[in-house]
N, C-alpha and C positions, 0 to 999 in steps of 0.2 A: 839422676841428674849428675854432672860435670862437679865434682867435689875441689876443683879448683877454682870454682866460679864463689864469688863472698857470696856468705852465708846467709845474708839477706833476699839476695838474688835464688839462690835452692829452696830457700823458703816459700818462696811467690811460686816456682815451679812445681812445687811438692805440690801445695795445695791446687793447682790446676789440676795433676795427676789423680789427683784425691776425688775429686770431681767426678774424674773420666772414670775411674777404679768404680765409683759407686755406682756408675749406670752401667756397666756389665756386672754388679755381683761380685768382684771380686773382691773378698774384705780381708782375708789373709793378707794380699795387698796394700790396700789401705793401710792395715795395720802396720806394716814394714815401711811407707811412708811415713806415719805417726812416729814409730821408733827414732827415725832419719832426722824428724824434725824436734824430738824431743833433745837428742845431744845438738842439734846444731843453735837451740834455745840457751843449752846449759853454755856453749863457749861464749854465746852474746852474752850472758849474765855474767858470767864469772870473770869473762877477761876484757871486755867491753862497758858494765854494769849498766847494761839494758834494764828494763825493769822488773823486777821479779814476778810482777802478774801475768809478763808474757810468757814464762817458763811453768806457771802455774796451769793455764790455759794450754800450753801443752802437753801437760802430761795429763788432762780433764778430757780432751781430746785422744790420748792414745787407750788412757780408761774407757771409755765410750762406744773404739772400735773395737778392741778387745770381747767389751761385753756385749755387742751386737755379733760379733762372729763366738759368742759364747764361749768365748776363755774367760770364764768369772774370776778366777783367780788372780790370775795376772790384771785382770781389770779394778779387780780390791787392792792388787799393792800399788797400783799406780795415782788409784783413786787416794789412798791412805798417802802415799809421797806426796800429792799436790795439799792433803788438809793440814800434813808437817810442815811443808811451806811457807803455806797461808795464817800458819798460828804463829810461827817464827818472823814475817815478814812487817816491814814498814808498809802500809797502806793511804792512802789517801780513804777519806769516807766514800766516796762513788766508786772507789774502786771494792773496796773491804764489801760491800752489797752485791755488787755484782758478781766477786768471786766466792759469796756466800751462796746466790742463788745459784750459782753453775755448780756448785758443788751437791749442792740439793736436789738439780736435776741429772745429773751423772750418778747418782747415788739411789736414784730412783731410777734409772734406766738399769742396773746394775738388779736393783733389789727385783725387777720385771723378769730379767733374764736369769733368774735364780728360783724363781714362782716366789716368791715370798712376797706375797700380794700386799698382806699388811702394812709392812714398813713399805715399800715400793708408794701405798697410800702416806705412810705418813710423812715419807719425803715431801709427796704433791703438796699437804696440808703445807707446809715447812715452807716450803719454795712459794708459793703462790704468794705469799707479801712482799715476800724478797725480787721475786721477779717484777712484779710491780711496780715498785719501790725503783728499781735498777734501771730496768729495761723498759719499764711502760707496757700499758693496755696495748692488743694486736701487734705486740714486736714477733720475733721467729721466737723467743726464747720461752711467753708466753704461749704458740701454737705449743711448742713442745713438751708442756706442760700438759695442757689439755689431749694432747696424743697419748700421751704416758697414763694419763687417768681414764680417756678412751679404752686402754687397753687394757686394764685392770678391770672396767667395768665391764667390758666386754667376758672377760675371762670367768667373771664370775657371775656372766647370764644376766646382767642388769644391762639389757639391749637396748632400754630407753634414755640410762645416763650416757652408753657409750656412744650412740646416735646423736645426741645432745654436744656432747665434747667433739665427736670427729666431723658435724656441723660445724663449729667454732673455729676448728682448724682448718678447714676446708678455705672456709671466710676470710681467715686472715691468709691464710699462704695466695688465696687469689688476689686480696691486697693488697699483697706484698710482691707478687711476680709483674701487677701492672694489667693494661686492658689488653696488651698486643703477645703475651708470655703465657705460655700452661707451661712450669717447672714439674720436671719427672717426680715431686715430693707430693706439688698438687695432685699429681695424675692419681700418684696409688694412696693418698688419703681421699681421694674422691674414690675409689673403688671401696674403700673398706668404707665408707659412709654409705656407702649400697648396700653394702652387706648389712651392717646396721641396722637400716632400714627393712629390709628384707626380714629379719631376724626378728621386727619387733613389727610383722606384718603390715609394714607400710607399704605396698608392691609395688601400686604406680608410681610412688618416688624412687623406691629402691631402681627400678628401670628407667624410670629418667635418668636419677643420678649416671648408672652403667651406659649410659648411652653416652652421654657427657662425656666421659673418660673413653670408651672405646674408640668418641671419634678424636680424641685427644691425641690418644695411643697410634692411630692409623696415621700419623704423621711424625710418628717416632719413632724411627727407625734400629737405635738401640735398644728397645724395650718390647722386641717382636715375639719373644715368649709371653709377656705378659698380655700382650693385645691378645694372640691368640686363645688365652684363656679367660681373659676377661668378655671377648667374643662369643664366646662357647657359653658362658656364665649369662651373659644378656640372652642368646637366642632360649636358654631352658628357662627364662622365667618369662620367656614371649609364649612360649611353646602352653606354660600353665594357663596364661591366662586365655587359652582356648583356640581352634579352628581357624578364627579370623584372624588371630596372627601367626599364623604359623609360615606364612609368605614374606611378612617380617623380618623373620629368626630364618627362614633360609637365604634371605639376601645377606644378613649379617654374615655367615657360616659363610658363604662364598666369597666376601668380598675377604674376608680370615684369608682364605685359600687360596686369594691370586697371592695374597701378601708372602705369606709362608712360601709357598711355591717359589716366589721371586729370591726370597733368603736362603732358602736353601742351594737354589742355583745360583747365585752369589756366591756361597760357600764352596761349590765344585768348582768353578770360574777361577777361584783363588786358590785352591788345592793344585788344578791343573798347572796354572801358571809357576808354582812355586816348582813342579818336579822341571818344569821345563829350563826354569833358571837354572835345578842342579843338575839338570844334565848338560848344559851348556857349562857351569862352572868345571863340570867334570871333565868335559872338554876341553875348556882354557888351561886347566891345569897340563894333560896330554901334549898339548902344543909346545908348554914350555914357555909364554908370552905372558910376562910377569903385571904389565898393563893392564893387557885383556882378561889375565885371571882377575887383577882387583875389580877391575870392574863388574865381573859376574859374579864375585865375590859378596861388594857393595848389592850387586840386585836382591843377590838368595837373602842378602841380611835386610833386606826391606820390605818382599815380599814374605818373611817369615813371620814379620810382625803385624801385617796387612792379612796374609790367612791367619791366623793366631786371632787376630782381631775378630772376622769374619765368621772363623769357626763357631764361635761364642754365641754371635747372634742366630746361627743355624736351631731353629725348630727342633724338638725331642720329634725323631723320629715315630716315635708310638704317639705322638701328640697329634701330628699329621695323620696318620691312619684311625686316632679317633676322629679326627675332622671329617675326615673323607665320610665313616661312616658315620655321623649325625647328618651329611650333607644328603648322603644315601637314602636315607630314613625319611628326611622331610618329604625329599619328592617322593616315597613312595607315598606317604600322609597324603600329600595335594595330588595324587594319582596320576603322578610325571612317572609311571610306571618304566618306561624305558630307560627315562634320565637314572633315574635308582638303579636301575638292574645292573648299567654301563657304571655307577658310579663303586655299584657293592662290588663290581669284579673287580675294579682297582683298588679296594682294600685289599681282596683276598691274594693280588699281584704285591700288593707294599704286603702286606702279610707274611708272605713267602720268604718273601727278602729279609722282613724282619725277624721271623720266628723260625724257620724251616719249614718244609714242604709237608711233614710230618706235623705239626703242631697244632694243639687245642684251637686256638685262635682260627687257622684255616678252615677243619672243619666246621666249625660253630657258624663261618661264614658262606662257605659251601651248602649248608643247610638252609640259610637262612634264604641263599637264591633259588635253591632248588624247590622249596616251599611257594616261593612268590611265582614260578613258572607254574606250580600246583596251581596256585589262586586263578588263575589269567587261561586255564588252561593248554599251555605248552607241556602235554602229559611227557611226551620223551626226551627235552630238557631237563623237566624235572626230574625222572629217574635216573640220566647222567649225576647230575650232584648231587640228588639224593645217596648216589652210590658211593658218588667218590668221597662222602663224607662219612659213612658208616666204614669204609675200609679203613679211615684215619682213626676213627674211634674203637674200632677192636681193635686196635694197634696199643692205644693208651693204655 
């Protein structure tokens, strides 16, 4: 942000940023946000005397990102700066509570990302009257509570408290986003409430839940990694519960596939455009036309941020080539024998690409067609890849 702009105004825009930073991943980010907004707190206090809770609050905040991107350290000195503060400071009573329970809950997010289960528990114990007390039953400050205890319980195999808790969250974050809003925080506490449930053999919930979310996900376009895994995650527990659905879990897997497919060529769409800018800027500069250069100058700097953007959302390569082959496999299951054959050879072509022509993964896949041409009887197909896949492995 424009550091000439009052620092009221950088603050509003920081936290937008902060927003955007969370739904690609990026938290080193965040965190360099949180830094930005921690001194531009300290000049409101110290030379304006704003109110010390709001300088408290953020540095509970830069603690937070810190120990979610696992710099424990740095998230203990910041966490210890905001409880020197708060011992030192004048409070109001509603206030003195509420920056009692945030300290409870940062200190328990902290004590998570350390494994130190205990204390991480006996924050929760701490915080859960304060939170109440403060923020009220079903506020965000409460889910966060119950996420933190979720995850402790989960961690130590009590999949019935942690299902119990990431219910709870679930509940309030959807009464909290409204009837017309699925917020990206719902989405992925609805997916580990799947897991949850899964975990503590509840399946046709665990799959409803994951259904919920995946179709949640299929309309979130920043969070295309996670659909496709969360995608993959519903069709194998379709896949268990037998035959009948296994036509299910291959429409899931495909409809993954146009998606991916689409981000990823998104991603080359915006790759392409950006050499084209530089080679245009590289040309304005040639000319000597000081205009025309700014202006392809301005492009390449727009477009850098738009592929940059873009790149982010693009599918893990080998994520795709698992897709392809789960997609592969069902239809050979429902005896779409052709659709698999055409689908395993475009693994073994993204294969190539990914791995070299020489690699474990090709053959492993060469064999697996050469096998199914065995089944179907295509005897001299199958000796073709039978062969080319035994040359790859006496190579290894």
């Amino acid at each position: 942000v424009a550091e000439s702009q009052h620092p009221l105004l950088q603050l509003r825009q920081l936290d937008v940023k902060v927003e955007e930073l969370r739904k690609i991943g990026d938290i080193e980010a965040v965190v360099e946000c949180r830094i930005k907004q921690v001194a531009l707190h300290k000049v409101l206090h110290h030379l304006n005397q704003f109110p010390v809770s709001d300088l408290i609050y953020a540095h509970l905040a830069l603690a937070e990102a810190y120990a979610e991107g696992a710099f424990c350290k740095q998230a203990g000195d910041h966490l210890e700066q905001a409880k020197t503060i708060a011992i030192g400071a004048f409070l109001v009573d509603s206030d003195k509570d509420a920056v009692k329970a945030s300290i409870q809950l940062v200190d328990a997010t902290l004590q998570l990302a350390n494994g130190a289960l205990g204390r991480a528990k006996k924050c929760c114990d701490i915080a859960e009257s304060l939170v109440l007390k403060a923020f009220g039953r079903d506020s965000i400050q409460d889910a966060q509570l119950r996420q933190i205890a979720g995850q402790v319980a989960y961690i130590e195999e009590d999949y019935q408290t942690a299902a119990m808790n990431f219910s709870t969250v679930t509940r309030i974050r959807e009464k909290l986003d409204g009837p017309d809003k699925v917020s990206d925080d719902t989405i992925c506490w609805r997916l580990r409430f799947a897991e949850m449930l899964a975990a503590n053999e509840q399946r046709s919930e665990a799959i409803e839940e994951q259904e919920k979310a995946v179709q949640a996900l299929r309309h979130t376009p920043h969070l295309v990694s996670l659909y496709l895994e969360a995608s993959c995650r519903l069709a194998e527990w379709l896949e268990r519960e037998g035959p009948s659905e296994d036509g299910r879990a291959l429409a899931i897997l495909q409809e993954a596939d146009v998606v991916a497919t689409a981000a990823d060529a998104n991603a080359d769409e915006a790759a392409n455009a950006l050499a084209t800018a530089q080679a245009d800027l590289v040309t304005a500069n040639q000319e000597g036309n000081p205009q025309r250069y700014d202006e392809a100058l301005k492009n390449v700097q727009n477009l850098e941020f738009e592929a940059a953007k873009v790149q982010r959302l693009r599918p893990e390569a080998g994520r795709m080539v698992e897709l392809q082959r789960d997609i592969g496999l069902l239809h050979l299951k429902l005896r779409n024998i052709d659709l698999g054959l055409e689908t395993l050879s475009r693994v073994e072509y993204l294969e190539r690409r990914l791995h070299g022509s020489r690699s474990l993964q090709v053959a492993r896949t060469l064999k697996a067609i050469g096998t199914i041409h065995m089944e179907v009887g295509a005897f001299g197909l199958a000796k073709d890849y039978l062969l080319r896949s035994l040359d790859i492995f006496l190579i290894l």
